[in-house]
C-alpha positions in Angstrom: -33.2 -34.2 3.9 -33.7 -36.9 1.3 -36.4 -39.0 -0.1 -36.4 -41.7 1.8 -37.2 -39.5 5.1 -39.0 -36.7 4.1 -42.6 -37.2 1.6 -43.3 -33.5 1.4 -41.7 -29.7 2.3 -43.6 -26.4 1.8 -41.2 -23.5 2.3 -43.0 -19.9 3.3 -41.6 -16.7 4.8 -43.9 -17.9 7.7 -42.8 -21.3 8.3 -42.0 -25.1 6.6 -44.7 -27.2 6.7 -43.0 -30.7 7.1 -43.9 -34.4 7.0 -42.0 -37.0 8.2 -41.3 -40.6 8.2 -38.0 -40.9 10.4 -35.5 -38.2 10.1 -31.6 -38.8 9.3 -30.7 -35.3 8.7 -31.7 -31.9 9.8 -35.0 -30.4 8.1 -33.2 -27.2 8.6 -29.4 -27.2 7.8 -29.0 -30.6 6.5 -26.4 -31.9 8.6 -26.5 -35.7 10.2 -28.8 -36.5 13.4 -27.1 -38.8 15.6 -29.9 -41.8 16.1 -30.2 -40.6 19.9 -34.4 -41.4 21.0 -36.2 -38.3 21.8 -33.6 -36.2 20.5 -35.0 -32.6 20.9 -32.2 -29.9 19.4 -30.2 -30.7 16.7 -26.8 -30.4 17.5 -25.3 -28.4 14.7 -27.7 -25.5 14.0 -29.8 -26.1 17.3 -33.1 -26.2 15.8 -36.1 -27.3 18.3 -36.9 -30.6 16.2 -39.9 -31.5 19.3 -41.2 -28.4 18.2 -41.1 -29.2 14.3 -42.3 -33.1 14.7 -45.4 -31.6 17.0 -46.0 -29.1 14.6 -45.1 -30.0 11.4 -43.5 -26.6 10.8 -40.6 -24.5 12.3 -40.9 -22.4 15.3 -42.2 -18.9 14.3 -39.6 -17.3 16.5 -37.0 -20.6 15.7 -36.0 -21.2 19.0 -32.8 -22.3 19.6 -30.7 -24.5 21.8 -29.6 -22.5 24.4 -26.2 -24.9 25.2 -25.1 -24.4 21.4 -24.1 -21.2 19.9 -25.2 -20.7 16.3 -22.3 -20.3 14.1 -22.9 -17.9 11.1 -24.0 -19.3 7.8 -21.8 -19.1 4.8 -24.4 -16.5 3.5 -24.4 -14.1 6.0 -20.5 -14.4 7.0 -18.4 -11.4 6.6 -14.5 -10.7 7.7 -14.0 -8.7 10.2 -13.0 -5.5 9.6 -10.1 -3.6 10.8 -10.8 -0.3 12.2 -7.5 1.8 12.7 -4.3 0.8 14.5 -4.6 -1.4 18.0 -4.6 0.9 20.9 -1.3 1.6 22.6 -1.8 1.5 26.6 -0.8 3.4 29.1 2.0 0.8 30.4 2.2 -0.2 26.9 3.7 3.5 25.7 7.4 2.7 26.2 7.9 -0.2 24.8 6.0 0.2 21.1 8.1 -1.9 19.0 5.2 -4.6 18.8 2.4 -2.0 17.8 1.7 -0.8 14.7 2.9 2.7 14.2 2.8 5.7 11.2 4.2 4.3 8.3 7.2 5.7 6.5 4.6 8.4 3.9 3.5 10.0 7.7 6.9 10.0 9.4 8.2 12.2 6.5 5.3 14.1 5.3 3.8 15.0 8.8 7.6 16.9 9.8 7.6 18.5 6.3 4.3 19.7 6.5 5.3 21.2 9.7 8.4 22.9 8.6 6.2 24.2 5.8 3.6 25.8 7.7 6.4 27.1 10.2 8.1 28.7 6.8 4.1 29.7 6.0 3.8 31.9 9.6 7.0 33.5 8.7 6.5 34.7 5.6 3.2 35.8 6.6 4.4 38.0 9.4 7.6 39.4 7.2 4.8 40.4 4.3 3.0 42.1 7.0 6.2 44.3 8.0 6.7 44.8 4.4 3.4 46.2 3.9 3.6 48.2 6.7 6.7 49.7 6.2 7.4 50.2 2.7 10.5 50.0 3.7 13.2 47.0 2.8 16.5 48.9 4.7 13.4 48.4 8.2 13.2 44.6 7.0 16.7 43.7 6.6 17.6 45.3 10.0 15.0 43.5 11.6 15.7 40.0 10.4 19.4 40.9 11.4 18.4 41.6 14.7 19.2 38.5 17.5 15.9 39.4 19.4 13.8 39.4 16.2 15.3 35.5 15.8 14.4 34.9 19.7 10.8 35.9 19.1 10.6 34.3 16.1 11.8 30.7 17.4 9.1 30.2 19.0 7.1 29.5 16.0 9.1 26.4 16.1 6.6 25.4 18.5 4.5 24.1 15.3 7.2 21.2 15.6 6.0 19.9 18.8 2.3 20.5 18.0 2.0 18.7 15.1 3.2 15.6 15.9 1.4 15.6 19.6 -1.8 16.1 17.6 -1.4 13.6 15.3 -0.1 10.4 17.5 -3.9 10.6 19.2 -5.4 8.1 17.2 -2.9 5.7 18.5 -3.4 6.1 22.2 -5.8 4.2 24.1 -5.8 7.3 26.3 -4.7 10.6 24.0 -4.1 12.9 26.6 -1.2 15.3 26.3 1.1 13.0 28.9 0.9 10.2 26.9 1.4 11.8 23.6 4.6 13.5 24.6 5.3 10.1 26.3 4.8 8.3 22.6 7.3 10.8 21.1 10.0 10.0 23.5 9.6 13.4 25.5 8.9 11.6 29.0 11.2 11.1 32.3 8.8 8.4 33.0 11.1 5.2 33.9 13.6 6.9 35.2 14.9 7.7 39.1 17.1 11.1 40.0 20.1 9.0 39.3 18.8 8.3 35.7 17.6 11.6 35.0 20.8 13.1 36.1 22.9 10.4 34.1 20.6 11.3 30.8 21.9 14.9 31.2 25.3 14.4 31.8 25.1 11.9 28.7 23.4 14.4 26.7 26.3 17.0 27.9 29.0 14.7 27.0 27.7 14.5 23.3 27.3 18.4 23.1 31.0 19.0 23.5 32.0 16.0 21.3 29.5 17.1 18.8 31.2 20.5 18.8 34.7 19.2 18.0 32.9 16.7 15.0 31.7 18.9 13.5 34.4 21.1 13.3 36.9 18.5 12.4 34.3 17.3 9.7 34.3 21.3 8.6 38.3 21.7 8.4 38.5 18.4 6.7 35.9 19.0 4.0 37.4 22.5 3.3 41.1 20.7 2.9 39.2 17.7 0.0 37.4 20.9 -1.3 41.1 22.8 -1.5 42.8 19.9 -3.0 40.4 19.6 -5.9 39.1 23.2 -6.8 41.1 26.6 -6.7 41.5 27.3 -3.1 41.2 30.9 -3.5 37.2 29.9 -4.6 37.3 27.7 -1.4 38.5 30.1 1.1 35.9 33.1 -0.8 33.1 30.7 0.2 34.1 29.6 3.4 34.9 33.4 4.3 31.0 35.1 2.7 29.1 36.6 5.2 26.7 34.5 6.8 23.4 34.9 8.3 24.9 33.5 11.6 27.8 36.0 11.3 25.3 39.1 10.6 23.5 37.6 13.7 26.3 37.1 16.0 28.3 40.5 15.1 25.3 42.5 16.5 24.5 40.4 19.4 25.1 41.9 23.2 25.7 39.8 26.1 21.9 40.1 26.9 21.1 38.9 23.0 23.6 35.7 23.4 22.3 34.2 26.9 18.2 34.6 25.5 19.6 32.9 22.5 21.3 29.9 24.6 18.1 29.4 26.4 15.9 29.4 23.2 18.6 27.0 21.3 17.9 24.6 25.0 14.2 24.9 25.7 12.5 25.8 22.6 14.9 24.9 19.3 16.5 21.5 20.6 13.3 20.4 22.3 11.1 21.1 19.4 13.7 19.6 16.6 14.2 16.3 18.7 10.5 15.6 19.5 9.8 16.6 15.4 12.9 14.5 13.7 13.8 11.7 16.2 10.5 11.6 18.1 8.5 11.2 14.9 9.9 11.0 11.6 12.8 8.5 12.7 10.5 6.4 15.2 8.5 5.7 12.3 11.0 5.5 9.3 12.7 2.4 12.0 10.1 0.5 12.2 9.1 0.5 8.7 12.6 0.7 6.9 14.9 -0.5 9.6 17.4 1.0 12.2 19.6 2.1 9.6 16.7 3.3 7.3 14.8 5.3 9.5 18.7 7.0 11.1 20.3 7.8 8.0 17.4 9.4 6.3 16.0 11.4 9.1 19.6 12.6 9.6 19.4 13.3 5.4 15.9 15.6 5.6 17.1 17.2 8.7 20.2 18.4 7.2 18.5 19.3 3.7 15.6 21.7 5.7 18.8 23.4 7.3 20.6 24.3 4.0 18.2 25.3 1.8 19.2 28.5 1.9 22.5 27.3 0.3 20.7 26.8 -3.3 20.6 30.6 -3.9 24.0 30.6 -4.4 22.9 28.8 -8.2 22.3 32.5 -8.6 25.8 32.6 -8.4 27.4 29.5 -10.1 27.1 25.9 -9.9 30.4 25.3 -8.8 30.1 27.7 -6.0 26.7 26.2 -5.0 27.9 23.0 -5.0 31.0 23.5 -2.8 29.0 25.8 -0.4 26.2 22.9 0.0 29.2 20.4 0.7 30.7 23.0 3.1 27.2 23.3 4.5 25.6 19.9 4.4 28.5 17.9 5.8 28.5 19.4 9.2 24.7 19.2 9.6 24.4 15.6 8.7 27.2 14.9 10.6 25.7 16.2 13.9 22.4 14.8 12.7 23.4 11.7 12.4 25.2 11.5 15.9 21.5 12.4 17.5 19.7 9.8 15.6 22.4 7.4 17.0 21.9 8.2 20.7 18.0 8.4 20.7 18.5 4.8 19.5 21.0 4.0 22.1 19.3 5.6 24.5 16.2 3.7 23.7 13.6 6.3 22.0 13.9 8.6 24.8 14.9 12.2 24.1 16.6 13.6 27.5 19.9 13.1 26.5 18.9 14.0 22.5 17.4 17.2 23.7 20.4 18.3 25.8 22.5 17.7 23.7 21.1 19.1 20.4 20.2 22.2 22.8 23.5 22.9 24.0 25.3 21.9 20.5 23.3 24.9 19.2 24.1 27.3 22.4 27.6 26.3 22.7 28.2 27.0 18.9 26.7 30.4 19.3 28.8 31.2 22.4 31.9 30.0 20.4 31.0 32.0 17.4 30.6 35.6 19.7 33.9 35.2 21.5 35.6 34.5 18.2 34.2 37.1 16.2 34.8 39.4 18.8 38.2 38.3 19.7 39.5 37.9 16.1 
């Protein structure tokens, strides 16, 4: 409003009193009235100007044009704010590589935090049978013991918990179906024929993973001879291991419950954990590669950390007994992360064959030890 049309304007929390002459421009927001006669809304803010050239003042309830809708003033505009990650859909949940998943800080630190409260139960319950006992000789016999290891796998449970409870918040629907379904733990897509081919796949890689990792095992132990005494090479390679202990007082009985916990419970649990989780997240924030190669590194590191009390020891014999250790797991690690990416972020085939790498490695090591 400018001079020319407007002699007077009394502002109030009540109302404007106005006088007029002819209006160019909104009394209200300022903007340009097209000269149209009998004009009654203005046609930027919506403004009932009948009601203010009648009255001389606005409408105490400013009544609107109900064909326009008011846009927010610069005063009272605010961004919108973002509230969480978009809601994956039920049809949406196997094909997630346009949603926004956990970042690469949750896809490591969720697993970890896992394995340490896994490593937390233990411990708890072996204090327990300390305290109880008073007896170490009890203890040491009991952790030896294959059926002490079958009970205790099942704390490996935490693996699959963890993740299904946290992978909720991205579900439009969080019920357990879908949450499994979001870690790759699903036979939802495919017919008999594909289920069937996914096990056969997953059968396939158990075997081959078996002969890789013993080739990778021979062949680091020849590097390892070449370089450092080999008498220090075949010491190390020939200590007693907790896997020998195990597997020299196992029965027939002992070795199939152990098969079917390495299947249903270790492999399954592992899988959903490393490759359902940690590398499904660690892709899509560092990249195929990224998220492969480092899941396959933590993986390998949590099952070796029993190596580093050899420092007790020496160095040197730490150092070749983690190479002698770490290769092998990585190694097998590595060839899982590939297949869940080939086979598309589902875990069938991952699952078998992680599960039956572990069983078959077990059978191998009882009819060894007992043979030679």
């Amino acid at each position: 409003m400018n001079n020319k049309d407007v002699q007077d304007s009394t502002n109030s929390k009540k109302g404007i009193k106005i006088v007029e002459k002819k209006w160019s421009f909104c009394p209200v927001c300022g903007k340009k009235i097209p000269e149209i006669n009998k004009l009654k809304f203005c046609i930027s803010c919506g403004v009932n100007l009948q009601y203010i050239r009648e009255h001389k003042q606005l409408h105490p309830k400013k009544v609107l044009n109900p064909y326009i809708i008011p846009t927010l003033s610069p005063q009272s505009y605010r961004h919108p704010i973002k509230i969480g990650p978009k809601k994956i859909l039920d049809e949406e949940i196997l094909n997630t590589k346009d949603h926004e998943l956990w970042g690469t800080m949750p896809s490591i630190g969720v697993p970890l935090g896992a394995f340490l409260l896994m490593d937390f139960i233990t411990a708890g319950l072996i204090v327990i049978i300390v305290f109880f006992s008073f007896n170490l000789e009890i203890l040491y016999d009991l952790i030896s013991n294959p059926y002490f290891l079958i009970f205790s796998s099942f704390f490996e449970l935490i693996f699959i918990l963890v993740p299904v409870l946290y992978v909720g918040k991205y579900l439009q629907r969080p019920t357990l179906k879908n949450r499994l379904g979001l870690l790759g733990f699903t036979r939802k897509g495919f017919n008999r024929v594909g289920l069937i081919k996914e096990i056969l796949i997953g059968l396939g890689f158990a075997i081959a993973g078996v002969i890789i990792v013993f080739g990778i095992t021979i062949l680091t132990a020849i590097l390892l001879e070449s370089i450092f005494d080999s008498e220090i090479i075949r010491d190390v390679s020939g200590a007693t291991s907790d896997v020998d202990i195990l597997i020299s007082s196992s029965d027939i009985l002992s070795l199939v419950l152990l098969s079917l916990i390495m299947i249903l419970i270790i492999g399954t649990s592992e899988e959903i954990l490393f490759r359902g989780f940690m590398q499904k997240g660690l892709t899509r924030s560092l990249g195929k590669w990224g998220g492969i190669l480092i899941t396959a590194f933590i993986f390998a590191m949590i099952h070796v950390l029993v190596v580093f009390l050899y420092i007790l020891e020496s160095p040197l014999v730490l150092f070749i007994s983690f190479l002698l250790s770490f290769l092998p797991y990585f190694a097998i690690s590595l060839l899982l992360g590939l297949i869940y990416y080939w086979r598309k972020e589902n875990l069938i085939a991952v699952i078998i064959t992680h599960g039956v790498y572990n069983a078959l490695t077990i059978i191998l090591a009882f009819f060894f030890y007992n043979i030679f």
